[in-house]
N, CA, C and O atoms as CSV, one atom per row, in Angstrom:
chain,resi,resn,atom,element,x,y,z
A,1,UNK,N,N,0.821,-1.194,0.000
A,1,UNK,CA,C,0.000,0.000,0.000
A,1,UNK,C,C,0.867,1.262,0.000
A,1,UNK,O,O,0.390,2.226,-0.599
A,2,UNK,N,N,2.046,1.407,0.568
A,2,UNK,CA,C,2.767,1.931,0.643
A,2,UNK,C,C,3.529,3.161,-0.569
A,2,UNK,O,O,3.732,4.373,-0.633
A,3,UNK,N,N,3.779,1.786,-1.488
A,3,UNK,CA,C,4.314,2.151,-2.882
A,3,UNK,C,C,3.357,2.694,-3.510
A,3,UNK,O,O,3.604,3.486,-4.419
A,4,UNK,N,N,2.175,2.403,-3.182
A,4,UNK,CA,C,0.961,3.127,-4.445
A,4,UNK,C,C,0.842,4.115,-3.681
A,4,UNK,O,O,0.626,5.009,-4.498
A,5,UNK,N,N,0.829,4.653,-2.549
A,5,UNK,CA,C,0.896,6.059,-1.999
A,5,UNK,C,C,2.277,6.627,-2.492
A,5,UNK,O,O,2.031,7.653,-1.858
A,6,UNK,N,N,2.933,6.769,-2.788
A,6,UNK,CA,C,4.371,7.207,-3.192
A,6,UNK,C,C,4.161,7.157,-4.456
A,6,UNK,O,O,4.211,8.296,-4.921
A,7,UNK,N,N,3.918,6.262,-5.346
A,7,UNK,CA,C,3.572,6.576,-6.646
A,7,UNK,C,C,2.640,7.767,-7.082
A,7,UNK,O,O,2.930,8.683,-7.852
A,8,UNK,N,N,1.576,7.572,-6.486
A,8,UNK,CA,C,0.586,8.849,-6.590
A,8,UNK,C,C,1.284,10.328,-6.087
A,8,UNK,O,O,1.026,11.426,-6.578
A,9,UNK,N,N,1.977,10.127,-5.279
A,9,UNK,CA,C,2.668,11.331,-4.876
A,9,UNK,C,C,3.678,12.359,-5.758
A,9,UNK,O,O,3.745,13.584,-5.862
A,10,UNK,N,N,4.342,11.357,-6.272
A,10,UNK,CA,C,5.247,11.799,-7.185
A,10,UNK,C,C,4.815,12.588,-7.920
A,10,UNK,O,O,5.186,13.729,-7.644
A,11,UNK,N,N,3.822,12.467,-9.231
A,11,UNK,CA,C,3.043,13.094,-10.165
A,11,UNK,C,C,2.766,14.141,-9.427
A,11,UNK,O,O,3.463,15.153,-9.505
A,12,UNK,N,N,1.839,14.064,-8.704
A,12,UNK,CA,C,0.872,14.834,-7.779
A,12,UNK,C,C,2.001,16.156,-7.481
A,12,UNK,O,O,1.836,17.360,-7.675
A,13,UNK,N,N,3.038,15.511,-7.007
A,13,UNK,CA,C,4.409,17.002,-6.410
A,13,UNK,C,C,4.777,17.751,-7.478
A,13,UNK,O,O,4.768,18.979,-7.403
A,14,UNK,N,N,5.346,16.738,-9.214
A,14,UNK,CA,C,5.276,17.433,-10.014
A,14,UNK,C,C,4.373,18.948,-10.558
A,14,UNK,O,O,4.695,20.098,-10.857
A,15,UNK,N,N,3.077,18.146,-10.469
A,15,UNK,CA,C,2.201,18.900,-11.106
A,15,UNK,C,C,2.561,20.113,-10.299
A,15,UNK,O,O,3.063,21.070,-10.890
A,16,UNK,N,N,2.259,20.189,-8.431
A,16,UNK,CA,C,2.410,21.120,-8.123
A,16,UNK,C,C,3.177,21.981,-8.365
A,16,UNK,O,O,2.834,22.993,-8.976
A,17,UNK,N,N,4.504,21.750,-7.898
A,17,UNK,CA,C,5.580,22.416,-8.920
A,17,UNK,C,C,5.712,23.257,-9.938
A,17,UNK,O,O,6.362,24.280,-10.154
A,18,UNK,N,N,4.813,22.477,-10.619
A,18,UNK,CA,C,5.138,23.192,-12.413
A,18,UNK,C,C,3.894,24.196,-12.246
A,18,UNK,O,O,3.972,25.139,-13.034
A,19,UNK,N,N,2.959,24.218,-11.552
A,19,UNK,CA,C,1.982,25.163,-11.474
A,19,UNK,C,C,2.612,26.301,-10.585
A,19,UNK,O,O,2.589,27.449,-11.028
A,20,UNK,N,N,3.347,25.966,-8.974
A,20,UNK,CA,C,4.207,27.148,-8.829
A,20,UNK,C,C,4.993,28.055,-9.703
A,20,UNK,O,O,4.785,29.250,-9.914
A,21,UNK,N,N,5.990,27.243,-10.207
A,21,UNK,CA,C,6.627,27.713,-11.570
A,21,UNK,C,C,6.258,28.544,-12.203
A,21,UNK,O,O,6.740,29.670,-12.077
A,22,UNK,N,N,5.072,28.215,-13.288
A,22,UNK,CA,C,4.202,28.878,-14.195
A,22,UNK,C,C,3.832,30.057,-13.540
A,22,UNK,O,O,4.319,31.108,-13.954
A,23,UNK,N,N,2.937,30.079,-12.443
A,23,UNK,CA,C,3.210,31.471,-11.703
A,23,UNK,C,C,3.804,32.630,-11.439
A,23,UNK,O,O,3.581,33.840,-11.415
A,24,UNK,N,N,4.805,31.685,-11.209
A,24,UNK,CA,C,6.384,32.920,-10.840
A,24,UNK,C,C,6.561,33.593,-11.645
A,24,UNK,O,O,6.652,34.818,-11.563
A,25,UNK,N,N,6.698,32.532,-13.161
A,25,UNK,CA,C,7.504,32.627,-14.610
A,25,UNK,C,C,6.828,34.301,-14.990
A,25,UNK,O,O,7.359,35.398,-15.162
A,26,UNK,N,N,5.261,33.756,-15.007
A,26,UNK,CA,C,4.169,34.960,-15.231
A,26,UNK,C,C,5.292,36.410,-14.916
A,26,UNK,O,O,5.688,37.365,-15.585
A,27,UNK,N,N,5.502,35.886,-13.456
A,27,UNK,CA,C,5.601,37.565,-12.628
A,27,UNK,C,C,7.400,38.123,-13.380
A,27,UNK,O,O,7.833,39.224,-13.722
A,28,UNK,N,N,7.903,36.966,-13.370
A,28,UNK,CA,C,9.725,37.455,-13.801
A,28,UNK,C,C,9.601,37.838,-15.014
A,28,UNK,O,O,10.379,38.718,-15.381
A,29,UNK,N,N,8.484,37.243,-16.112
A,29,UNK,CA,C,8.445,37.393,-17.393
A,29,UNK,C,C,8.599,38.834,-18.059
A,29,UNK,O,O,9.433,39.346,-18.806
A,30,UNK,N,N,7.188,39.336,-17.334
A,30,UNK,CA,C,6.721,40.342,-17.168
A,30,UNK,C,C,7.663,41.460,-16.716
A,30,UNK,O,O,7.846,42.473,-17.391
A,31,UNK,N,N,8.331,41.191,-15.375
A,31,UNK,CA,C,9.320,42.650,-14.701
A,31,UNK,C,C,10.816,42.230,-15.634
A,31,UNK,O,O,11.735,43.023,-15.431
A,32,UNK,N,N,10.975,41.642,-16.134
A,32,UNK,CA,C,12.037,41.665,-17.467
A,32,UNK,C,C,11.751,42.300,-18.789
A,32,UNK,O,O,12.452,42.986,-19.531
A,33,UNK,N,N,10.251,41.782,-18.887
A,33,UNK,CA,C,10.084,42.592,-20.386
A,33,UNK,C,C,10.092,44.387,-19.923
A,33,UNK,O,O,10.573,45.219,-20.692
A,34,UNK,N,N,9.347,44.863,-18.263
A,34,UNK,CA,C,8.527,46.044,-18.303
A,34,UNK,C,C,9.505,46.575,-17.636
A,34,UNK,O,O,9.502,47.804,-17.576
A,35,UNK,N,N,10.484,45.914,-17.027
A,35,UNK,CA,C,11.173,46.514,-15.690
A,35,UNK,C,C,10.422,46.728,-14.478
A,35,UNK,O,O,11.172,46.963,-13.530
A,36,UNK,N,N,9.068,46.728,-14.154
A,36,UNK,CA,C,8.522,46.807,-13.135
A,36,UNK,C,C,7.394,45.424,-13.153
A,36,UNK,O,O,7.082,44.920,-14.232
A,37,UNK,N,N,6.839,44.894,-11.828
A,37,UNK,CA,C,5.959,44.184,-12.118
A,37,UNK,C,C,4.614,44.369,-12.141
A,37,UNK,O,O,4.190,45.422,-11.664
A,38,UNK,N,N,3.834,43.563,-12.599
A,38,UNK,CA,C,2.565,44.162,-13.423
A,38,UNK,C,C,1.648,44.602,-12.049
A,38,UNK,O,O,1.650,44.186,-10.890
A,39,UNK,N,N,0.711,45.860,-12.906
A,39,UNK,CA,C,-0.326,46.152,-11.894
A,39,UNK,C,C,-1.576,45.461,-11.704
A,39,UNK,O,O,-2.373,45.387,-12.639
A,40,UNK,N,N,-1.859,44.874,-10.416
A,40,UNK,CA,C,-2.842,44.519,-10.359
A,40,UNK,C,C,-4.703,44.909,-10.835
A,40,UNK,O,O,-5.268,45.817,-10.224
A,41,UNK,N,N,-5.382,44.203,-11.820
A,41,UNK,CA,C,-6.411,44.389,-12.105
A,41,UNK,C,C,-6.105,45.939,-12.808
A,41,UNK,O,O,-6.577,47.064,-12.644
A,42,UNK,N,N,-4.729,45.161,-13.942
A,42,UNK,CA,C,-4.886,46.388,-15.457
A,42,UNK,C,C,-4.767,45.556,-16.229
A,42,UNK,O,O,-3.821,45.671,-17.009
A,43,UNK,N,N,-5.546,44.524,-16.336
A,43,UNK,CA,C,-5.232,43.780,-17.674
A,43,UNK,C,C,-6.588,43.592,-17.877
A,43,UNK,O,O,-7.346,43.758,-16.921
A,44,UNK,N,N,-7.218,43.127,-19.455
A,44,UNK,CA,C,-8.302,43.012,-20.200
A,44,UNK,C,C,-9.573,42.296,-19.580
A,44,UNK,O,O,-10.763,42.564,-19.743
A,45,UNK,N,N,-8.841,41.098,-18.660
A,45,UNK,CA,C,-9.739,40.558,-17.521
A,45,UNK,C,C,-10.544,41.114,-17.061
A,45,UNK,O,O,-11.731,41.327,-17.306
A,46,UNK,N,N,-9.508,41.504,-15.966
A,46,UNK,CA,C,-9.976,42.424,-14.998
A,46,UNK,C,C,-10.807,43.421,-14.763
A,46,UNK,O,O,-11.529,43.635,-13.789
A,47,UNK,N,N,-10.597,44.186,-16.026
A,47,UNK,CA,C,-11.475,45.705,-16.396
A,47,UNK,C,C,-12.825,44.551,-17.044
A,47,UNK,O,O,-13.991,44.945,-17.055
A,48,UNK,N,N,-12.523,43.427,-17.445
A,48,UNK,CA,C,-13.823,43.151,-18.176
A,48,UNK,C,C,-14.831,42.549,-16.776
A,48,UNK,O,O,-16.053,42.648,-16.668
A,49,UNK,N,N,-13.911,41.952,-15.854
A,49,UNK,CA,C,-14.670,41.249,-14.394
A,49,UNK,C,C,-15.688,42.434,-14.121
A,49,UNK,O,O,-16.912,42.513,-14.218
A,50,UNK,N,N,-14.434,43.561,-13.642
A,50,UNK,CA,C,-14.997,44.633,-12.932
A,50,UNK,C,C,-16.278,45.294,-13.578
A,50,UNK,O,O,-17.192,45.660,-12.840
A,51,UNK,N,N,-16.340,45.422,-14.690
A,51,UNK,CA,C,-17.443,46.149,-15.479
A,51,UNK,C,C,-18.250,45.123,-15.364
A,51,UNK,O,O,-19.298,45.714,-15.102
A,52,UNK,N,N,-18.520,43.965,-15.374
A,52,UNK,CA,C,-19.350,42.890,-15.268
A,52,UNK,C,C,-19.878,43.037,-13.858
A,52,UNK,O,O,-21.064,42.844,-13.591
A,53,UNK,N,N,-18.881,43.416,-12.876
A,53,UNK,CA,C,-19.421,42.913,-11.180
A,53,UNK,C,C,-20.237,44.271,-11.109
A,53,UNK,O,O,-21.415,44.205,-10.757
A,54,UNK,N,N,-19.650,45.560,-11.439
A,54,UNK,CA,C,-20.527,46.825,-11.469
A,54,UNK,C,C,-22.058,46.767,-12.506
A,54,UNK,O,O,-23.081,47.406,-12.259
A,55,UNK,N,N,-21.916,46.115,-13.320
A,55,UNK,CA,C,-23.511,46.228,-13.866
A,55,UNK,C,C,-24.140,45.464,-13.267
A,55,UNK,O,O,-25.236,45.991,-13.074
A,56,UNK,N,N,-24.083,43.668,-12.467
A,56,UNK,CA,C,-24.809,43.092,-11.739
A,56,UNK,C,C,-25.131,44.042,-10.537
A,56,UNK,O,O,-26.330,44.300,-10.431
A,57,UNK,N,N,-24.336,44.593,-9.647
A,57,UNK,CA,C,-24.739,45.352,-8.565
A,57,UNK,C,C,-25.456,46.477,-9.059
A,57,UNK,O,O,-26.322,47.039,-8.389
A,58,UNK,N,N,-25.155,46.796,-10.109
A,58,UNK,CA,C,-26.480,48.277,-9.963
A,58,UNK,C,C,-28.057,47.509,-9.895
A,58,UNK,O,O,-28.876,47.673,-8.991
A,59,UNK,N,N,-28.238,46.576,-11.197
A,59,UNK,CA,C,-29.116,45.655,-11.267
A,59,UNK,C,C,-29.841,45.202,-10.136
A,59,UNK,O,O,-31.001,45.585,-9.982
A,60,UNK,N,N,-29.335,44.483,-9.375
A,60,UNK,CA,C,-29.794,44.121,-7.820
A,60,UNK,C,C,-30.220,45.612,-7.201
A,60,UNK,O,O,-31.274,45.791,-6.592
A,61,UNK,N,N,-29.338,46.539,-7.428
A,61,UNK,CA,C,-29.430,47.755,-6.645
A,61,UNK,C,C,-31.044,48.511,-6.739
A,61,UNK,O,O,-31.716,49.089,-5.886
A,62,UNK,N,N,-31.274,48.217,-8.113
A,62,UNK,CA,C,-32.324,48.925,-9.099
A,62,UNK,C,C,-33.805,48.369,-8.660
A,62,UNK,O,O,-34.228,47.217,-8.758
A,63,UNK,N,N,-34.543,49.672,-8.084
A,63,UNK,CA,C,-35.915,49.026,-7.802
A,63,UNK,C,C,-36.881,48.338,-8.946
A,63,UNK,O,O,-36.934,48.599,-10.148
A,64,UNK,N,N,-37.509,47.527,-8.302
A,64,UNK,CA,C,-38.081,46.551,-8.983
A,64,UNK,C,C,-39.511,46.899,-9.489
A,64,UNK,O,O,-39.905,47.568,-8.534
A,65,UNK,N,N,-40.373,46.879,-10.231
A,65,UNK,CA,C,-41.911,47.037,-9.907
A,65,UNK,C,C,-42.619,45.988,-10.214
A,65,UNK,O,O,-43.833,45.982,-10.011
């Protein structure tokens, strides 16, 4: 039972790993290309989340008849 817990593990640590990685990579990528690192919630996402979360709340906000 042992070995099949250790087997599963292995992969499992990889993956994690490479998803830390990928992360980081994001942030070094970025303050190499810009010299600084990126600003939070200025990218195409973000402005698109935010305009999305602001029209649901007015909506809810907005009396009903």
């Amino acid at each position: 039972m042992g070995a099949i817990v250790l087997e599963a593990l292995l992969p499992l640590g990889i993956i994690a790993g490479m998803l830390c990685v990928m992360g980081n990579a994001q942030y070094y990528i970025h303050k190499a290309a810009h010299g600084r690192p990126k600003h939070i919630g200025n990218d195409m996402w973000d402005v698109a989340m935010e305009r999305r979360d602001k029209k649901i709340v007015e909506q809810v906000a907005a009396p009903r008849n």
